[in-house]
ROKELO-559935 format. One record per residue: z, y, x of N, C-alpha, C in turn. Coordinates in steps of 0.2 Angstrom, whole numbers, plus 5000, padded with zeros to 4 digits. Each point is the difference from the previous one (the first is absolute). Example, Ala and Ser with C-alpha at 12.3 -4.5 7.8 and 13.67 -1.06 7.14 Angstrom:
2
pt npz: 5039&npy: 4972&npx: 5066&capz: 5000&capy: 5006&capx: 4996&cpz: 5000&cpy: 5006&cpx: 5004
pt npz: 4996&npy: 5005&npx: 4998&capz: 5001&capy: 5006&capx: 5004&cpz: 5003&cpy: 5005&cpx: 4996
***
This chain:
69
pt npz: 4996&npy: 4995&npx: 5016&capz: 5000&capy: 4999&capx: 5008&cpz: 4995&cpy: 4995&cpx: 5002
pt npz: 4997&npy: 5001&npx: 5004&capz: 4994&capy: 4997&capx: 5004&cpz: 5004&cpy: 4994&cpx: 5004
pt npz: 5005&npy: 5002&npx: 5003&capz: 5005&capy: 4994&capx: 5003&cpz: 5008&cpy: 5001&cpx: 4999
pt npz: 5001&npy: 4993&npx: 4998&capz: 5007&capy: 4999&capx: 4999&cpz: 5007&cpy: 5004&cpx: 5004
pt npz: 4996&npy: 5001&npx: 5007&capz: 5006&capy: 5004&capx: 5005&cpz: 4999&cpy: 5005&cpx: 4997
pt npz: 4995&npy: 5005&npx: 4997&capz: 5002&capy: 5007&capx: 4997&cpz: 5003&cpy: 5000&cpx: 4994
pt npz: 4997&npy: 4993&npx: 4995&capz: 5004&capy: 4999&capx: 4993&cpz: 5008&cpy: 5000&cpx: 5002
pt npz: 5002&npy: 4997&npx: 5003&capz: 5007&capy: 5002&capx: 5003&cpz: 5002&cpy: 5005&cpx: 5003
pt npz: 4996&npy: 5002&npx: 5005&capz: 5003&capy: 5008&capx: 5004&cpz: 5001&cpy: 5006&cpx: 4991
pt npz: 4995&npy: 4998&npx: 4998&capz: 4997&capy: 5005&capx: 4994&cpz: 5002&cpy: 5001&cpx: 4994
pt npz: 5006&npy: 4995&npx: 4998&capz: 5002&capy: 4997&capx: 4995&cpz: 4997&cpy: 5004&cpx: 4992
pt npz: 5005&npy: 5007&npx: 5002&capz: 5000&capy: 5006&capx: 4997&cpz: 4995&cpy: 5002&cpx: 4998
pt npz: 4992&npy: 5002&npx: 5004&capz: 4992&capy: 5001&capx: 4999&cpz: 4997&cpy: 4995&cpx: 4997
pt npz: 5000&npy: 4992&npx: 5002&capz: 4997&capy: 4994&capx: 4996&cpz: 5002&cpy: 4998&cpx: 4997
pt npz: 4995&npy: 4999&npx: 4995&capz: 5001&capy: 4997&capx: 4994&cpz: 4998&cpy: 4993&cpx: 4998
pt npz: 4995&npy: 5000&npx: 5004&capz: 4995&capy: 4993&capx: 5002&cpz: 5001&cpy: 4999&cpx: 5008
pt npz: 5002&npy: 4992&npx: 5000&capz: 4998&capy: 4997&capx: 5007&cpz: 4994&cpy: 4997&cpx: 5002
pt npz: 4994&npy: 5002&npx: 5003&capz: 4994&capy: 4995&capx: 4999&cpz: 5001&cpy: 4995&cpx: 5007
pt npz: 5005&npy: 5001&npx: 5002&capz: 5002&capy: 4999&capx: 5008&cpz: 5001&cpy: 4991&cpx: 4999
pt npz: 4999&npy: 4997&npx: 4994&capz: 5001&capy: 4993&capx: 4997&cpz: 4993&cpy: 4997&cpx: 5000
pt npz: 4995&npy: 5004&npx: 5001&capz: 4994&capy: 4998&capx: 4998&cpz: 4998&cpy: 4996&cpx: 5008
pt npz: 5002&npy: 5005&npx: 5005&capz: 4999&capy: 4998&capx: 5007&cpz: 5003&cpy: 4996&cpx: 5004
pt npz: 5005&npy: 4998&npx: 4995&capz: 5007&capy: 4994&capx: 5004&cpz: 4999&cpy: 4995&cpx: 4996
pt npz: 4996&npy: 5000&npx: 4996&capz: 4999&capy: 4993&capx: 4994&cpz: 5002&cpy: 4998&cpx: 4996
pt npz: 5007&npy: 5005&npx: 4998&capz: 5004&capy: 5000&capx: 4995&cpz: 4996&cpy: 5000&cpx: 4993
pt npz: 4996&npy: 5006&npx: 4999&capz: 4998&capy: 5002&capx: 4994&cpz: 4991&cpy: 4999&cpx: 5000
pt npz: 4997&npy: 4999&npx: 4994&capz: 4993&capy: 4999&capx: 5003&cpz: 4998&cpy: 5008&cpx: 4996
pt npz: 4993&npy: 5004&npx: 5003&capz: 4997&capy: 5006&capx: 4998&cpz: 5000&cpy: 5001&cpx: 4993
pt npz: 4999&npy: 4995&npx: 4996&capz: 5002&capy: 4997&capx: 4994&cpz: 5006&cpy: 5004&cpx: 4995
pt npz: 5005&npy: 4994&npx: 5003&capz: 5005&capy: 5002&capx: 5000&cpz: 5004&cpy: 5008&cpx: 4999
pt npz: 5000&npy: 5004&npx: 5005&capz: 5002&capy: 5006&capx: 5004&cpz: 4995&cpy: 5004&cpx: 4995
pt npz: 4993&npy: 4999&npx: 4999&capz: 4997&capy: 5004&capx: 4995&cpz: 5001&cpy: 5000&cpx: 4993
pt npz: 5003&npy: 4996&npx: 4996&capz: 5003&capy: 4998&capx: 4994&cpz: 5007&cpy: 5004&cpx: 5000
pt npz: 5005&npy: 4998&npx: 5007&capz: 5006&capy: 5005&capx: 5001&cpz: 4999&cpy: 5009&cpx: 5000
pt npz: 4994&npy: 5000&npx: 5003&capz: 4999&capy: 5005&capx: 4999&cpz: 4999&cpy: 5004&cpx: 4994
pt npz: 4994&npy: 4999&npx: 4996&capz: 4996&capy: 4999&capx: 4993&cpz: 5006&cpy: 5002&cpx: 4998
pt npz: 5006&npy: 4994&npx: 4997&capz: 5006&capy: 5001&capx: 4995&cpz: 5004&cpy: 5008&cpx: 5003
pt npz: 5000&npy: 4999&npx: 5007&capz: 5006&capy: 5005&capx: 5002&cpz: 4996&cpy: 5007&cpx: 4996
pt npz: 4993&npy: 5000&npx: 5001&capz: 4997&capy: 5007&capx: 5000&cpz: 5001&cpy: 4999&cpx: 4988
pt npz: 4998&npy: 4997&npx: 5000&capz: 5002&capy: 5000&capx: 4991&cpz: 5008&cpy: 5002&cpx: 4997
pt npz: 5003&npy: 4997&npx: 5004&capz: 5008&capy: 5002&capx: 5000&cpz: 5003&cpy: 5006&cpx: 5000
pt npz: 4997&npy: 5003&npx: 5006&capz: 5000&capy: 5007&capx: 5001&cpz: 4998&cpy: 5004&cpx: 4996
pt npz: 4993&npy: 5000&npx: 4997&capz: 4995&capy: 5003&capx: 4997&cpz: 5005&cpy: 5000&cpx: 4994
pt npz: 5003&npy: 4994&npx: 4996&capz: 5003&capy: 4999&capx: 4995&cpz: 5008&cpy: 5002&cpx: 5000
pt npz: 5001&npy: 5004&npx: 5003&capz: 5007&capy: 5002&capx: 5001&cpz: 5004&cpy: 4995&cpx: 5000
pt npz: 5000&npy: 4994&npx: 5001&capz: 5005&capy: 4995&capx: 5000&cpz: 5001&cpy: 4999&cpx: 5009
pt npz: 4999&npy: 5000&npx: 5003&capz: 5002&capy: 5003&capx: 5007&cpz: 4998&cpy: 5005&cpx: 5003
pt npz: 5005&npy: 5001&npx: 5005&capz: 4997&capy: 5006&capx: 5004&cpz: 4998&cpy: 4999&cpx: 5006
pt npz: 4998&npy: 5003&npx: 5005&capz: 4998&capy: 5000&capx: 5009&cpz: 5006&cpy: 5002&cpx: 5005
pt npz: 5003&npy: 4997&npx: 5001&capz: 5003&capy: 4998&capx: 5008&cpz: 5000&cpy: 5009&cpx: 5001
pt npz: 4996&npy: 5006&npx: 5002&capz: 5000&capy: 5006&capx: 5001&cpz: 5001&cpy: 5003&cpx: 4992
pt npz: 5001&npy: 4998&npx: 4996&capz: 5003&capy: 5003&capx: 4992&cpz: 5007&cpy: 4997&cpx: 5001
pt npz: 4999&npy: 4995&npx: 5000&capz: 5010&capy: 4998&capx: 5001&cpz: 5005&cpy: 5003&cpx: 5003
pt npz: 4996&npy: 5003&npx: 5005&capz: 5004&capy: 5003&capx: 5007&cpz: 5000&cpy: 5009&cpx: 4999
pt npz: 4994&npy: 5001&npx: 4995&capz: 5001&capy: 5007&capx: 5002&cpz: 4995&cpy: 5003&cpx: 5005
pt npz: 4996&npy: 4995&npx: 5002&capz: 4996&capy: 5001&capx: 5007&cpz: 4992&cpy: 5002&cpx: 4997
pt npz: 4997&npy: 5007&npx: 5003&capz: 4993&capy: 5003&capx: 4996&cpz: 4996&cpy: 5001&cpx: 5006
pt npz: 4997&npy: 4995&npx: 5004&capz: 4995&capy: 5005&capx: 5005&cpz: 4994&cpy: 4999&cpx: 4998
pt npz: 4995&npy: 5003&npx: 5003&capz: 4994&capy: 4997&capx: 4999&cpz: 4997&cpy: 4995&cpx: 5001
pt npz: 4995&npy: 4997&npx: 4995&capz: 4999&capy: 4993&capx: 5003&cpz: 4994&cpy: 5001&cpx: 5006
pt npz: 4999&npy: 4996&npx: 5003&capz: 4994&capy: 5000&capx: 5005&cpz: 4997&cpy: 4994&cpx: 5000
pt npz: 4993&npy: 5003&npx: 4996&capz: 4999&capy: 4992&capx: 5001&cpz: 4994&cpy: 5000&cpx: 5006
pt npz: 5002&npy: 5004&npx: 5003&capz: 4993&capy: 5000&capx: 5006&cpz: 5007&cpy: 5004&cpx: 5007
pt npz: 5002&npy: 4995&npx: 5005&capz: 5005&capy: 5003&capx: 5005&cpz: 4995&cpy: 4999&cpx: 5005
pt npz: 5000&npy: 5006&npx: 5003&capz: 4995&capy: 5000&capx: 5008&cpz: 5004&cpy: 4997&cpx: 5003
pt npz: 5007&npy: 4998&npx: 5000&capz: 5007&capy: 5001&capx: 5005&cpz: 4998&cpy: 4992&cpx: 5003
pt npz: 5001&npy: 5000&npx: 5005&capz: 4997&capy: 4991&capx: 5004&cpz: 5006&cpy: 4997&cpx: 4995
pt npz: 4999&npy: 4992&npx: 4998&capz: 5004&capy: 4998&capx: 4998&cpz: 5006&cpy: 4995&cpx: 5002
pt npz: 5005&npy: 5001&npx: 4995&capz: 5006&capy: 4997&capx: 5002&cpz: 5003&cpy: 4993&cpx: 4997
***
């Protein structure tokens, strides 16, 4: 998630908060190493995705026209 209010609304869909970078919790650093591992964990079958936990398969969209929320 881009911000912390959708990493919350979105619990289910997010697997990542980047929403710490902008409130000065986390540095870009940081959140990019969190990410790195997450994407390795996955890859490795020792975790799965917030959307594999649940059950949940939609398309990912890495390009939304939709104005943002």
């Amino acid at each position: 998630a881009t911000r912390t209010e959708l990493a919350n609304r979105w619990f289910d869909l997010m697997d990542i908060n980047a929403g710490t970078i902008a409130t000065g919790e986390e540095t870009i650093e940081e959140v990019g190493w969190k990410l790195f591992h997450f994407i390795l964990d996955v890859a490795s079958g020792k975790k799965k995705t917030f959307s594999d936990q649940w059950g949940l398969h939609n398309q990912l969209a890495v390009f939304n026209p939709a104005p943002v929320t």
